[in-house]
C-alpha positions as CSV (number, residue, x, y, z in Angstrom):
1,X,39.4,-9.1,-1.6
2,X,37.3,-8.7,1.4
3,X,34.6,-11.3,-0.2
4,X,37.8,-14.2,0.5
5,X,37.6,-13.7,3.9
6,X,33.8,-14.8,4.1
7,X,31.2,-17.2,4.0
8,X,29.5,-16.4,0.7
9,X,26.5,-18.7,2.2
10,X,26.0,-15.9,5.1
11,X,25.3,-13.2,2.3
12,X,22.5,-15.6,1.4
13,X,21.4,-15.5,5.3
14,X,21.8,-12.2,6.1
15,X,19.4,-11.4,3.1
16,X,16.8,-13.5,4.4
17,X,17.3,-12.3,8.0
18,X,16.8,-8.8,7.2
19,X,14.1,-9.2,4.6
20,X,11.9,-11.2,7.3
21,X,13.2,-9.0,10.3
22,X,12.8,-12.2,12.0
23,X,15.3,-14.8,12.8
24,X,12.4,-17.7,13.3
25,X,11.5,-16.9,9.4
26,X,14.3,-16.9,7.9
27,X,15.4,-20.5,9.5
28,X,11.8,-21.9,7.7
29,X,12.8,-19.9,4.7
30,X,16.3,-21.5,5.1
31,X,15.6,-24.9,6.0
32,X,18.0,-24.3,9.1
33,X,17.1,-24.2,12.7
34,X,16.9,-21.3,14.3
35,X,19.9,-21.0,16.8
36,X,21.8,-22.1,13.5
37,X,21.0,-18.9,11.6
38,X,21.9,-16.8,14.9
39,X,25.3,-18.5,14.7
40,X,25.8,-17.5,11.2
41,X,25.0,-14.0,11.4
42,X,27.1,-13.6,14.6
43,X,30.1,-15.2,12.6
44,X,29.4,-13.0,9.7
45,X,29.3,-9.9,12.0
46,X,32.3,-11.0,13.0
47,X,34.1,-11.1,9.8
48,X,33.3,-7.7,8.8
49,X,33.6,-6.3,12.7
50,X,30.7,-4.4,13.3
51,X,27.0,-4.8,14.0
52,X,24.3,-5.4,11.4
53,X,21.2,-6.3,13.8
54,X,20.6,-4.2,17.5
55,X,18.4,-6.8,19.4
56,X,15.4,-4.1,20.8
57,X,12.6,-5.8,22.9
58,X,13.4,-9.5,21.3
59,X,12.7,-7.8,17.8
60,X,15.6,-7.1,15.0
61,X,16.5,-3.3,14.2
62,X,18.6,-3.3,11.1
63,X,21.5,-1.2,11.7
64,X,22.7,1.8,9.0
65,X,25.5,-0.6,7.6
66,X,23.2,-3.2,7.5
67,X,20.6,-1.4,5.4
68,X,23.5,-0.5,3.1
69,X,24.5,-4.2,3.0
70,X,21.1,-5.6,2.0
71,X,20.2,-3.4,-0.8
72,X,24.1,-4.3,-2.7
73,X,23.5,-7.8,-1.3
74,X,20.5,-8.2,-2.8
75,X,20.7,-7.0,-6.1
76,X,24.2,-9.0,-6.4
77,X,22.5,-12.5,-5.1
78,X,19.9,-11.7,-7.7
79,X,22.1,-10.7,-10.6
80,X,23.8,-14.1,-10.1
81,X,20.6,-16.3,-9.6
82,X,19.8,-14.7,-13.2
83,X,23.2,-15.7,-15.0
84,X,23.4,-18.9,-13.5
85,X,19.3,-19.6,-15.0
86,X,20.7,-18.4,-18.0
87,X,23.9,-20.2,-18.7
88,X,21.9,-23.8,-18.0
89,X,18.9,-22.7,-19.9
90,X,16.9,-22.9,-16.7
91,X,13.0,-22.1,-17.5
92,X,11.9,-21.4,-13.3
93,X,8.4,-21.4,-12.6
94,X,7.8,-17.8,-11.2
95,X,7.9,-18.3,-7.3
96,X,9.2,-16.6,-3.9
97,X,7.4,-14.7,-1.4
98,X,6.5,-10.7,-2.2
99,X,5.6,-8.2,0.2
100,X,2.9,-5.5,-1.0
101,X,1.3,-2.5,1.2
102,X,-2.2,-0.9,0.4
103,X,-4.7,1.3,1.5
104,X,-7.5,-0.6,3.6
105,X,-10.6,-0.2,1.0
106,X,-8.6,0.0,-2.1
107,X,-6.7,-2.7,-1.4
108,X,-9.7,-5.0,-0.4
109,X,-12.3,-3.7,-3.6
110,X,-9.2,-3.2,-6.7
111,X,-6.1,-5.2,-5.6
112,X,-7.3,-8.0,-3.7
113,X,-9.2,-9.4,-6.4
114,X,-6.5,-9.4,-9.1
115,X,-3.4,-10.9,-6.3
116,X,-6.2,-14.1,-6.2
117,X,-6.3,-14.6,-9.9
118,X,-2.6,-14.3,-10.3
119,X,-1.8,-16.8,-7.1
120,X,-4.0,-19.4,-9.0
121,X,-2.2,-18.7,-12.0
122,X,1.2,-19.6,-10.3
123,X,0.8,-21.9,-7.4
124,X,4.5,-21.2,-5.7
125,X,3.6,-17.6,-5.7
126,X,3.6,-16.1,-1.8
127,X,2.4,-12.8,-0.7
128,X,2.7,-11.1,2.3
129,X,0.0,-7.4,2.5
130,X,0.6,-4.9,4.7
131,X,-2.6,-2.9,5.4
132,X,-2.1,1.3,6.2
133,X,-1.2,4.6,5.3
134,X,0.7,6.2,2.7
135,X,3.0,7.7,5.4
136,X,3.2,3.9,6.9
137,X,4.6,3.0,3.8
138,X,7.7,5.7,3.2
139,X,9.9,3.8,6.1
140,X,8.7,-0.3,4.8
141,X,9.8,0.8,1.5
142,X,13.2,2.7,2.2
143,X,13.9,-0.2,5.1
144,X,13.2,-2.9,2.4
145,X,10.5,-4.4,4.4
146,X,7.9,-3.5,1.4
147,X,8.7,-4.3,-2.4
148,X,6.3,-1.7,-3.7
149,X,3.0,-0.2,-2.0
150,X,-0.3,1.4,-3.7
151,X,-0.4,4.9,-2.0
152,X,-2.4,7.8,-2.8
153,X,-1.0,11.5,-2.5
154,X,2.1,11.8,0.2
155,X,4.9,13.7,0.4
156,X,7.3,10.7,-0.4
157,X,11.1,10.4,0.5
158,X,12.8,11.3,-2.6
159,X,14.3,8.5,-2.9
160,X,10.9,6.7,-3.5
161,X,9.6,6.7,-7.4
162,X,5.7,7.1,-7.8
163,X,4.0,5.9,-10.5
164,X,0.5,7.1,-10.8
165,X,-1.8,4.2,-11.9
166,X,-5.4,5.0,-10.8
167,X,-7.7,7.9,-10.8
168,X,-10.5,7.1,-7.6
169,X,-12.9,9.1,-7.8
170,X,-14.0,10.7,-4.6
171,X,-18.2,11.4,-4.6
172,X,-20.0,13.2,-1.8
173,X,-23.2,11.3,-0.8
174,X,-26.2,11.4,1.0
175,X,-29.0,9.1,2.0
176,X,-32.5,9.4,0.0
177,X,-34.3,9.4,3.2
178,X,-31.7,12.2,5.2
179,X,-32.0,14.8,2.3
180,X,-36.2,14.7,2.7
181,X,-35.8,15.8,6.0
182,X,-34.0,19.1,4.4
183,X,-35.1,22.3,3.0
184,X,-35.2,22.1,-1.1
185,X,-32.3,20.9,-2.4
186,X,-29.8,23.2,-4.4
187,X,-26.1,22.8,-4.3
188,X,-25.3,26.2,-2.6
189,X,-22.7,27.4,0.5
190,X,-26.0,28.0,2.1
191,X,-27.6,24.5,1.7
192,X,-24.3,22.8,2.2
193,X,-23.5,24.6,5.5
194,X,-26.8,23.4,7.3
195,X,-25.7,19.8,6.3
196,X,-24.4,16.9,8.7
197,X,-21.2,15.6,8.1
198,X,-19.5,12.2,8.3
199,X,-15.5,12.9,8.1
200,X,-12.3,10.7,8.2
201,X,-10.1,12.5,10.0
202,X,-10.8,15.4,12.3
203,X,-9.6,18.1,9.8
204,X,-11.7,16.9,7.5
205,X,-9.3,17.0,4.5
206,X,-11.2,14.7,2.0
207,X,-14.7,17.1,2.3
208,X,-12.9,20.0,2.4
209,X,-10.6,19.3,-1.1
210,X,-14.5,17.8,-2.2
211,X,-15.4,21.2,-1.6
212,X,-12.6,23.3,-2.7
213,X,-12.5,21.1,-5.9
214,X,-16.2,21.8,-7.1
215,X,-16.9,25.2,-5.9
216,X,-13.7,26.8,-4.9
217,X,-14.9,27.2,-1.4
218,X,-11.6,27.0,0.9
219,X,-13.9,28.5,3.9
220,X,-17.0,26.5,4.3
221,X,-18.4,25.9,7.9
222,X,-18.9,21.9,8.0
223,X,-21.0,20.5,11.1
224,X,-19.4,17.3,11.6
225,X,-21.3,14.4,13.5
226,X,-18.9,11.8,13.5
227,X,-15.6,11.0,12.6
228,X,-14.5,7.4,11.2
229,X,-11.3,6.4,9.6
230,X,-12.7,3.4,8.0
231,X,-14.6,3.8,4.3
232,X,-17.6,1.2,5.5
233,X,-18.2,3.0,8.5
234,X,-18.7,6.0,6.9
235,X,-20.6,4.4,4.4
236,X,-22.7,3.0,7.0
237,X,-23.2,5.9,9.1
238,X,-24.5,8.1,5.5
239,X,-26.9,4.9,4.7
240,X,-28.3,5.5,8.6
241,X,-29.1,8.9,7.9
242,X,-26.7,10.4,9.7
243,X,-25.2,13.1,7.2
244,X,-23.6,13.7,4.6
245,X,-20.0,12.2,3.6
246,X,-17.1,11.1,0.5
247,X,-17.0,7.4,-0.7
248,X,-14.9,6.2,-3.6
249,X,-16.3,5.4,-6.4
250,X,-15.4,1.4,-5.6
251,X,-16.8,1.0,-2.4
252,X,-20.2,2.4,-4.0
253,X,-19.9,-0.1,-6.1
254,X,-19.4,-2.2,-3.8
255,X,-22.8,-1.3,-1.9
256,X,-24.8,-3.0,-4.6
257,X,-28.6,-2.1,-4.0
258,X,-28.3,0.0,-1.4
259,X,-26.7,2.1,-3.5
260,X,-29.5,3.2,-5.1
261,X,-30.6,4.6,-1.6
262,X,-27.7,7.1,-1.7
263,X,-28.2,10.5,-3.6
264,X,-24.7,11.7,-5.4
265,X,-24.0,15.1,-5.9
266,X,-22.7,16.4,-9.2
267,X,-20.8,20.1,-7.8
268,X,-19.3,21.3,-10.9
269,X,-19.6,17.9,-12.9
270,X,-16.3,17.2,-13.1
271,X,-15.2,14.7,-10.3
272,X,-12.7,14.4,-8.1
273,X,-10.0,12.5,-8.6
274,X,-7.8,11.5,-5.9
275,X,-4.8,9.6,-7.6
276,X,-3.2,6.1,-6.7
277,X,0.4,5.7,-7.4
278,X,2.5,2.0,-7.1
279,X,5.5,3.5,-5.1
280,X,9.0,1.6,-4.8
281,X,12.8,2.1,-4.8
282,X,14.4,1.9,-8.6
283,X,17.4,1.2,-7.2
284,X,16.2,-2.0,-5.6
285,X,16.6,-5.4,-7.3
286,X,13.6,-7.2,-7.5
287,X,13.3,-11.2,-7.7
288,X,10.8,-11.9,-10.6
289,X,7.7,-12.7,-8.8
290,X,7.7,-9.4,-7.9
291,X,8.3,-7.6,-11.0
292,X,5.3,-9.9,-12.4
293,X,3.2,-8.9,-9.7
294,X,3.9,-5.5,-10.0
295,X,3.8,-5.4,-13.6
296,X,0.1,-7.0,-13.9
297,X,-1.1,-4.9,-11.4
298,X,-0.2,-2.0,-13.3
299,X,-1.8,-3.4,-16.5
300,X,-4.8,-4.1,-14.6
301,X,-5.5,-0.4,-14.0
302,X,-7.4,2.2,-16.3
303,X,-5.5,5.8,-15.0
304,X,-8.8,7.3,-15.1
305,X,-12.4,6.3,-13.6
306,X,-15.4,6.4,-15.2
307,X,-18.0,8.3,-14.3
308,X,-20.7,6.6,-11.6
């Protein structure tokens, strides 16, 4: 067998050095120094002659073989961690570091809560968050540097499962004081079109699916004033008086009394819904803090919002 020619204990550090994607880590992880764990995974490459780590601008790239390696390599390490708990009746307090990616206002208003109660719950529990975009999260998944990530709608690698959890509503908005300064309000193409708007991206897909949703209107002339990737600066700039823009449903919660200086409109009454999926490999194996995590975050989510 190939597996009697090497140093079982490198498998350990190689999985460690690729999860971290940082040699300085994984030696804190390890308990080792740091030139130590560079001599391991040199030996290891070695033994198997070829590369598993391209050193780019002092960072680690994961080669192709490696990213084969870790995903076998990890689910085997874990499958014997589990027999060996097992066979000596081993009750282990749920612990180990897990690595989650969410969207900037979701994460901070519906996950961020719910990670603090469950790190009180268990002390040794670790969590690294990535912040960004649903597309940010394809490669962090498939490269192992993500265990699972809250994304909304994005065409995914197919090897990535999606499981839809959460239904946030989307609500176009305008401040009290802006719409007084406008012609008699009636939810028309008309009125709409000599609006101001707030938008997150130049395209101004959110408004324009808003719009499209509620009155079928896939042509609708939108004067945008600014444009903001960032939920509280649009929230900010629709408080101002700016124009008109799309919040969540949570961050208007989030706005407390000033959101009863906001004016919602209804379109065809039926909101929209822009869905939030947990997204992860099922091939994967995952250590047991992060099935728990993942698991209660789940549970922690109705599919479907209420209505503001």
């Amino acid at each position: 067998m190939i597996l009697d020619n090497l140093n079982l204990n490198h498998l350990r550090m190689f999985e460690c050095v690729f999860r971290t994607k940082n040699m300085t880590k994984a030696a804190e992880e390890l308990h080792l120094t740091q030139s130590g764990v560079s001599q391991h995974m040199k030996a290891l490459e070695d033994s198997l002659g070829l590369k598993l780590f391209d050193r780019v601008r002092q960072r680690l790239v994961p080669t192709r073989h490696a990213e084969h390696l870790y995903f076998q390599c990890r689910k085997g390490l874990f499958g014997i961690e589990e027999a060996l708990e097992e066979i000596i009746e081993v009750k282990k307090e749920i612990s180990g570091l897990v690595c989650i990616g969410v969207p900037v206002e979701f994460g901070n208003n519906c996950i961020l809560p719910y990670l603090s109660d469950l790190c009180k719950k268990y002390p040794k529990l670790r969590l690294n968050i990535k912040y960004g975009y649903a597309y940010e999260m394809n490669d962090l998944i498939l490269n192992g540097a993500l265990d699972f990530a809250f994304v909304d709608a994005f065409g995914f690698d197919r090897r990535i499962h999606a499981q839809a959890v959460y239904g946030e509503q989307h609500i176009l908005c305008a401040s009290q004081d802006y719409l007084k300064t406008k012609d008699k309000l009636q939810e028309s193409k008309k009125f709409f079109e000599s609006l101001e708007y707030i938008a997150y991206l130049k395209s101004e897909p959110v408004l324009r699916m808003w719009f499209k949703h509620h009155f079928k209107h896939s042509h609708i002339h939108l004067n945008v004033r600014a444009t903001v990737v960032d939920v509280q600066g649009v929230a900010q700039l629709i408080l101002s008086g700016i124009g008109v823009g799309i919040l969540p449903r949570h961050h208007i919660q989030k706005l407390g009394s000033d959101k009863h200086k906001l004016y919602f409109f209804t379109g065809c009454g039926t909101p929209l819904r822009n869905e939030i999926s947990v997204a992860y490999l099922r091939e994967r194996s995952f250590s047991k803090a992060t099935l728990l995590v993942r698991n209660e975050l789940i549970k922690s989510f109705n599919r479907v919002e209420h209505f503001l």
